[in-house]
N, C-alpha and C positions, 0 to 999 in steps of 0.2 A: 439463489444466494448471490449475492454483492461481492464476487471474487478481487475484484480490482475498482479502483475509482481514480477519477482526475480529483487531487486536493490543494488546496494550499499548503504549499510545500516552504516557504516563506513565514516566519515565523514575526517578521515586522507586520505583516497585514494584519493579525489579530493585534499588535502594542497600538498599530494605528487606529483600525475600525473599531476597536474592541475597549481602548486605552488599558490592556490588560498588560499585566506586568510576566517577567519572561521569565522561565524558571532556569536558571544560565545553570545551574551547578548539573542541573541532569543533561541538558545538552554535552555540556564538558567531559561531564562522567561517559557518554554514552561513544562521542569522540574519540577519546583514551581510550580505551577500551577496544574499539576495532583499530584504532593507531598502534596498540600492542599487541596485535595478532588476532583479538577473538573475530567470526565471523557474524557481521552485525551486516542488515541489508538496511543503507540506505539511501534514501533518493538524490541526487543529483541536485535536485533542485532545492532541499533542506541543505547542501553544504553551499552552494552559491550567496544561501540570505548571509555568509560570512564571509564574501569575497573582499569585502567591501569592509573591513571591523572598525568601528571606530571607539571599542573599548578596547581597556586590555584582556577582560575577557573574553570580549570576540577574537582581541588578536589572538590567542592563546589557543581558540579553538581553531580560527583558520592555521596556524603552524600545524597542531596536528592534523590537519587535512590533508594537507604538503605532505605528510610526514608519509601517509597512507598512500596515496599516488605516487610517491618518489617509490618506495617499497612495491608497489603495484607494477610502476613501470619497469621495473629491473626484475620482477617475476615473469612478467608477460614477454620480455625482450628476452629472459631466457626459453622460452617455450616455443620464441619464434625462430632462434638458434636453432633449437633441435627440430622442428617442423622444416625445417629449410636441409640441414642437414638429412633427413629422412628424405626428404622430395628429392634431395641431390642423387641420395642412392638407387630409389626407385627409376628417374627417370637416367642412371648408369645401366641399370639392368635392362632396362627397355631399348638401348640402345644395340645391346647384345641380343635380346630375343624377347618378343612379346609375350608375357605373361597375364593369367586372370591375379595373379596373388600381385605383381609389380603394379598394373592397372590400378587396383584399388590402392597400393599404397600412394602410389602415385593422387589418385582424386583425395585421396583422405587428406596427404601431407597439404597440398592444395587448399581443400576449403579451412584447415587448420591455419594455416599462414595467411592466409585471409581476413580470417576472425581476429589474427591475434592485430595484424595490422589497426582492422577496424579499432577494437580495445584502446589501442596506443594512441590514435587519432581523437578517442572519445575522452579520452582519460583526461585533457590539457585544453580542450574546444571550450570558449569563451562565448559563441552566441549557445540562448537560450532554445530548447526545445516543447511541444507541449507535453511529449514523454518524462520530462524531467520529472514531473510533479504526478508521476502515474503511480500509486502503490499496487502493491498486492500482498496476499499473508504473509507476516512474518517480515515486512518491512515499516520503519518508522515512517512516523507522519506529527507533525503537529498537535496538538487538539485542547480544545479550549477547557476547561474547567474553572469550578469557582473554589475559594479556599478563605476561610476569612472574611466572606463578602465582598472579596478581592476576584476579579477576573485572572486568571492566569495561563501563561500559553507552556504547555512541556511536552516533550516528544514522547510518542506513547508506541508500544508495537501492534501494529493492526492482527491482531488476533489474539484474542481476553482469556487469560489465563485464571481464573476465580482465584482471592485471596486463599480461599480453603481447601485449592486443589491444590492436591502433589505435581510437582513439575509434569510427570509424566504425562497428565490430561493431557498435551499437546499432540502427540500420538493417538493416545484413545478418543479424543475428541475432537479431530480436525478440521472440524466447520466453524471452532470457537471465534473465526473471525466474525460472525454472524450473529445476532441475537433475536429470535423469533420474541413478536410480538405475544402469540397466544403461550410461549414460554417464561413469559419472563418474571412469573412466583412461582416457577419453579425451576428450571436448571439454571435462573439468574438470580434467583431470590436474592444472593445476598449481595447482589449490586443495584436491582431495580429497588428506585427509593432510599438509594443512599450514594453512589457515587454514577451519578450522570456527565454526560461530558457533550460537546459539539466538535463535528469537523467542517468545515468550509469545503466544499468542492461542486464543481463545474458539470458532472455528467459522471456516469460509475457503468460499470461493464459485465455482462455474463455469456456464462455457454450456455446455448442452445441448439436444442435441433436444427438442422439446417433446411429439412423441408418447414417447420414447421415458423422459423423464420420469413421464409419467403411466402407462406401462406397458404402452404398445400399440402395435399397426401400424399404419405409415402408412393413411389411409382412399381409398379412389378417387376420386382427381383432387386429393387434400391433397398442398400443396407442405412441403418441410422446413421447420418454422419453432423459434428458437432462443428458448430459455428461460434465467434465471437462476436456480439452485438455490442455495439454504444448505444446506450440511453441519455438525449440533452436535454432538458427543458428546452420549451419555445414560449414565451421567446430566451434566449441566452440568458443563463440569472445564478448566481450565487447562491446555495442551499446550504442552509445546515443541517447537516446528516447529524439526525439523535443517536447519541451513543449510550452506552455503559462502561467502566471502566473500572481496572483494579489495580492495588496496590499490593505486589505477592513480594512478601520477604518472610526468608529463613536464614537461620541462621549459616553462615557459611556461604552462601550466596548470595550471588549480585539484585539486590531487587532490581525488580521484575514491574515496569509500567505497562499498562496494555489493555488494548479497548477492543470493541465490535461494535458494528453499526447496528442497529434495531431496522429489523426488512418487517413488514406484514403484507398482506394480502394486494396483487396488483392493479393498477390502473387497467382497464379496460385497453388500450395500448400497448402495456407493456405485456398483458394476456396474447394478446393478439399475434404478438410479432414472437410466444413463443417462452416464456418466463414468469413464473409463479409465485415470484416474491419480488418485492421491492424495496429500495430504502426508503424512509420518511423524512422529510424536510419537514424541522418545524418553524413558524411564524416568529423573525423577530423580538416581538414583542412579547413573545412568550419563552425569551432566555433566559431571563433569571431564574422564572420559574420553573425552569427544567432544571437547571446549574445546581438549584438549592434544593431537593426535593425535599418533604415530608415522608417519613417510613409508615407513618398512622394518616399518611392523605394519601394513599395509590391514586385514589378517584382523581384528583388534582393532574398528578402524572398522565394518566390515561387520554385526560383532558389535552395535554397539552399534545398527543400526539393524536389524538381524533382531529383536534382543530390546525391541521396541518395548512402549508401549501400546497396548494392542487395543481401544479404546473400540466401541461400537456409534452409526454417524452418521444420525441423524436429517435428515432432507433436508425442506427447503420453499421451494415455487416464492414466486420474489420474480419485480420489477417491476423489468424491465431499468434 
């Protein structure tokens, strides 16, 4: 499964490459929303495409962005107080007599006051990272859809909630960030063929086995241990990761937008190096026809994800 990917986290590249038009109210909404407390995960690099506003919509969303870091920082300055505070007493007590209970509070208050610093430094940094733009479940991303015969770009949550599920699937079905290919007339039924979508991104990431990474047998008496691999096209390219996507509202609650990538069977490489599913990049020229599907033409759909790009994925073990 497709745990994580690098995507366009920029919501200009699709008004530009795409001349698609930008759905501002659900950004805004989605904005607010974690500017007033809820906990909403998202990327760094989606609040950046607002550094710069040059509507007053934008302006609007950049203040609450402020609003959340300003709040952020006087959360995290208080956690560094009291990690500072605790390290003070632990290394009083060490000073009197060595303990195993002082020791650890000591290491603890330590890599705590650390972290928080790090936070504080990240929170305010103005150059760009290529983490910026890394999702995982349960965080926003961009993604393209069509509406109207209008291209449009609106922030969706990477992992697809079905319209006709009760919120809870999120718990009982925890892989929904995913959408299997040989599933998808049945536990997608009522998105395959009716709401498709694209995401842009550069390369996508999974666990796997760590011998089976590097390309060998277990050793005697080596337990399973899990690795984190990147997968890039070669040469470096731009993919549209086929999606699904849903539009979940009930009454009383916030709808709910949210997508999963469509993985099927892997490239000979990407078997190789240790992973049994993959995403699909589909061809360009075959966006529209993805964007708009037919419900009485699946075969059409089918088509457009048979007739993929074929990239060759380059794999390298990262740092869980």
């Amino acid at each position: 499964m497709c745990y994580s990917a690098q995507v366009w986290s920029d919501y200009r590249r699709y008004v530009r490459d795409f001349r698609a038009k930008v759905g501002i109210k659900e950004f805004f909404d989605l904005f607010f929303r974690r500017a007033s407390g809820e906990k909403l995960l998202l990327s760094r690099g989606m609040e950046m495409a607002f550094a710069d506003p040059q509507t007053d919509e934008e302006r609007a969303i950049w203040d609450l962005i402020v609003k959340y870091r300003t709040a952020e920082a006087t959360r995290i300055e208080q956690e560094l107080f009291e990690q500072r505070t605790r390290l003070s007493k632990a290394e009083r007590k060490l000073a009197v007599k060595e303990t195993k209970l002082a020791l650890n509070e000591q290491r603890v208050a330590t890599n705590k006051v650390e972290a928080a610093l790090g936070k504080l430094a990240n929170l305010w940094r103005t150059e760009e990272r290529e983490s910026d733009s890394r999702i995982f479940p349960d965080w926003y991303a961009p993604v393209l859809v069509m509406e109207d015969g209008q291209m449009v770009v609106k922030p969706m949550r990477y992992r697809c909630r079905p319209a006709r599920a009760p919120a809870f699937y999120d718990v009982k079905y925890p892989g929904t960030f995913n959408a299997r290919r040989d599933n998808l007339e049945g536990f997608w039924r009522g998105e395959f063929g009716q709401t498709h979508a694209v995401v842009l991104g550069q390369s996508f990431f999974e666990n796997v086995p760590l011998h089976k990474a590097e390309g060998r047998e277990l050793r005697d008496g080596e337990e399973v241990q899990n690795t984190v691999i990147q997968f890039r096209p070669q040469p470096t390219q731009d993919m549209l990761f086929a999606c699904v996507f849903s539009h979940w509202q009930r009454e009383g609650e916030d709808d709910l937008l949210s997508f999963a990538l469509i993985t099927d069977e892997p490239p000979p490489e990407v078997a190789a190096a240790g992973h049994d599913r993959c995403v699909i990049p589909i061809k360009r020229e075959n966006l529209a026809t993805w964007l708009s599907p037919d419900r009485g033409d699946l075969a059409a759909q089918y088509a457009v994800l048979d007739d993929r790009e074929r990239p060759f994925y380059q794999h390298f073990l990262m740092a869980a």
